[in-house]
BASE-888589 format. One record per residue (C-alpha): x, y, z; residue in one letter. Coordinates in steps of 0.25 Angstrom, whole numbers, always signed. Layout:
<rs>
+-------+-------+-------+------+
|     X |     Y |     Z | resn |
+-------+-------+-------+------+
|     X |     Y |     Z |    A |
...
+-------+-------+-------+------+
</rs>
This chain:
<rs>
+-------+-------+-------+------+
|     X |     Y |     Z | resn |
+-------+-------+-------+------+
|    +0 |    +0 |    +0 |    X |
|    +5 |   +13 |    -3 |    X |
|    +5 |   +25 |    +4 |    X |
|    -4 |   +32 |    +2 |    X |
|   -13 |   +21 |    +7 |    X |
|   -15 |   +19 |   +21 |    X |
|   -16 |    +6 |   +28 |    X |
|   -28 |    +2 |   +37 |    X |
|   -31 |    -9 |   +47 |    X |
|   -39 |    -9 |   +58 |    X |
|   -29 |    -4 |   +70 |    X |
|   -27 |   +10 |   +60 |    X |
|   -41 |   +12 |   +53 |    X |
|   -49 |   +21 |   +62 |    X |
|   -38 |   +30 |   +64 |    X |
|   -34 |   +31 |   +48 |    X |
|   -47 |   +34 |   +46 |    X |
|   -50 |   +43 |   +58 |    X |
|   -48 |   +57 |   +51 |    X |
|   -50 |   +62 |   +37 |    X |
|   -53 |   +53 |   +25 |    X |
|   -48 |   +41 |   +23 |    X |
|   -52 |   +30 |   +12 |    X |
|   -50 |   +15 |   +15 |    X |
|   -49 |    +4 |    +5 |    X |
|   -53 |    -9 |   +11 |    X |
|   -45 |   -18 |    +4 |    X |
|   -39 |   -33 |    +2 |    X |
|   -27 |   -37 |    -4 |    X |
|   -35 |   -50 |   -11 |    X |
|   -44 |   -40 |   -16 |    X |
|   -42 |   -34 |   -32 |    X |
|   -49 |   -23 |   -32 |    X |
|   -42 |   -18 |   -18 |    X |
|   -30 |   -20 |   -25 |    X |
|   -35 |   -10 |   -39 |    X |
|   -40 |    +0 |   -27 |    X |
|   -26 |    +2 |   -20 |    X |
|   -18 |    +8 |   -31 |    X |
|   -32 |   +16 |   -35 |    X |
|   -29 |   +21 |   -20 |    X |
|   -15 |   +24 |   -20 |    X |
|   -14 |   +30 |   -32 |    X |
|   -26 |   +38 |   -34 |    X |
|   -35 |   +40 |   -22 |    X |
|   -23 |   +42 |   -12 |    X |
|   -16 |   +53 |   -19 |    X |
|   -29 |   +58 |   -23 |    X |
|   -32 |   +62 |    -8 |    X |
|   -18 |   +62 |    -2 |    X |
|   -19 |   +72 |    +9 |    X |
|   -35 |   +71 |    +9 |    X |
|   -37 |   +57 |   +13 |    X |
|   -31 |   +44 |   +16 |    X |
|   -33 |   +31 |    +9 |    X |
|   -32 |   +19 |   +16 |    X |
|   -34 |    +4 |   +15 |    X |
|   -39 |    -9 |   +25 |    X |
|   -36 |   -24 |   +20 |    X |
|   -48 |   -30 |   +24 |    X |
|   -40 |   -43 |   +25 |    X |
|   -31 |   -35 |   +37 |    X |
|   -42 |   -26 |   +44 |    X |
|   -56 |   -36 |   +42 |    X |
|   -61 |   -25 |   +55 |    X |
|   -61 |   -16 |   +46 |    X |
|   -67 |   -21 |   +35 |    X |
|   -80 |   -26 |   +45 |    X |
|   -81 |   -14 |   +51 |    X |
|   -82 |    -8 |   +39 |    X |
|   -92 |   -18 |   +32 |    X |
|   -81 |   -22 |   +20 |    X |
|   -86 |   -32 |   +11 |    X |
|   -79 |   -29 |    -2 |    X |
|   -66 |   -25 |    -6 |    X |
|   -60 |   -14 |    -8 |    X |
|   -70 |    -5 |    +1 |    X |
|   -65 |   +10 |    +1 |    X |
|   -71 |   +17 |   +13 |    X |
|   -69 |   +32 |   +14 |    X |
|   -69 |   +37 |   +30 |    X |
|   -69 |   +52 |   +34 |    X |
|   -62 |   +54 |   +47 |    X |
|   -68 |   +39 |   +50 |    X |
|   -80 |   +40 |   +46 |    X |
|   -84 |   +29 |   +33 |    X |
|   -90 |   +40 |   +22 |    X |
|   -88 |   +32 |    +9 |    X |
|   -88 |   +18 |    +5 |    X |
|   -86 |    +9 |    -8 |    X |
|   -82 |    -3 |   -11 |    X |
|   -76 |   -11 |   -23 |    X |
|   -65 |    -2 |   -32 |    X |
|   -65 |   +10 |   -33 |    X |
|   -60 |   +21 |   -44 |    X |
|   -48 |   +31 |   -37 |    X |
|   -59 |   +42 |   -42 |    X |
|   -68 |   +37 |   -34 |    X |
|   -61 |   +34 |   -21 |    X |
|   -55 |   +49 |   -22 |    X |
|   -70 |   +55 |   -23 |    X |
|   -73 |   +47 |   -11 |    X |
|   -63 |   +52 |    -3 |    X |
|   -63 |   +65 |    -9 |    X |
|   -79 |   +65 |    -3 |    X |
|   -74 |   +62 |   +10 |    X |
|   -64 |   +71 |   +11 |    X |
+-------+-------+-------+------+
</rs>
């Protein structure tokens, strides 16, 4: 993962996502479309918001809480959260254009 992505798990989640925007792709490393939606990420949405937002991402294979506590049953699920509170959700690939307008909309 590069860096512009950060690194979720269930002992840093609620702190990552405690202040500002933050958008969090659920993800698994079985999964293909999680692995088209990463460099989508890090290449267009990251840079996109730098300084606005953060973009994150949970392996749902490493943090199952999460992925209960947030009612994840397909893969890759981008959640947008505003100082941790869940605003937006979708599920399934997404276009960079459209993750960006998400963010951008919580921001």
């Amino acid at each position: 993962m590069s860096a512009n992505l950060l690194a979720l798990n269930t002992a840093n989640f609620d702190a990552s996502i405690a202040e500002g925007v933050t958008l969090v792709d659920f993800w698994a490393p079985w999964c293909g479309p999680c692995q088209m939606l990463t460099p989508i990420l890090e290449n267009q949405v990251a840079p996109a918001v730098a300084g606005r937002a953060k973009i994150a991402k949970v392996n749902v294979d490493e943090s199952r809480e999460l992925a209960v506590k947030f009612g994840i049953k397909s893969i890759p699920a981008i959640l947008v959260f505003k100082n941790g509170q869940l605003v937006q959700q979708m599920v399934g690939l997404q276009s960079g254009d459209a993750l960006i307008k998400a963010v951008e909309a919580a921001i």
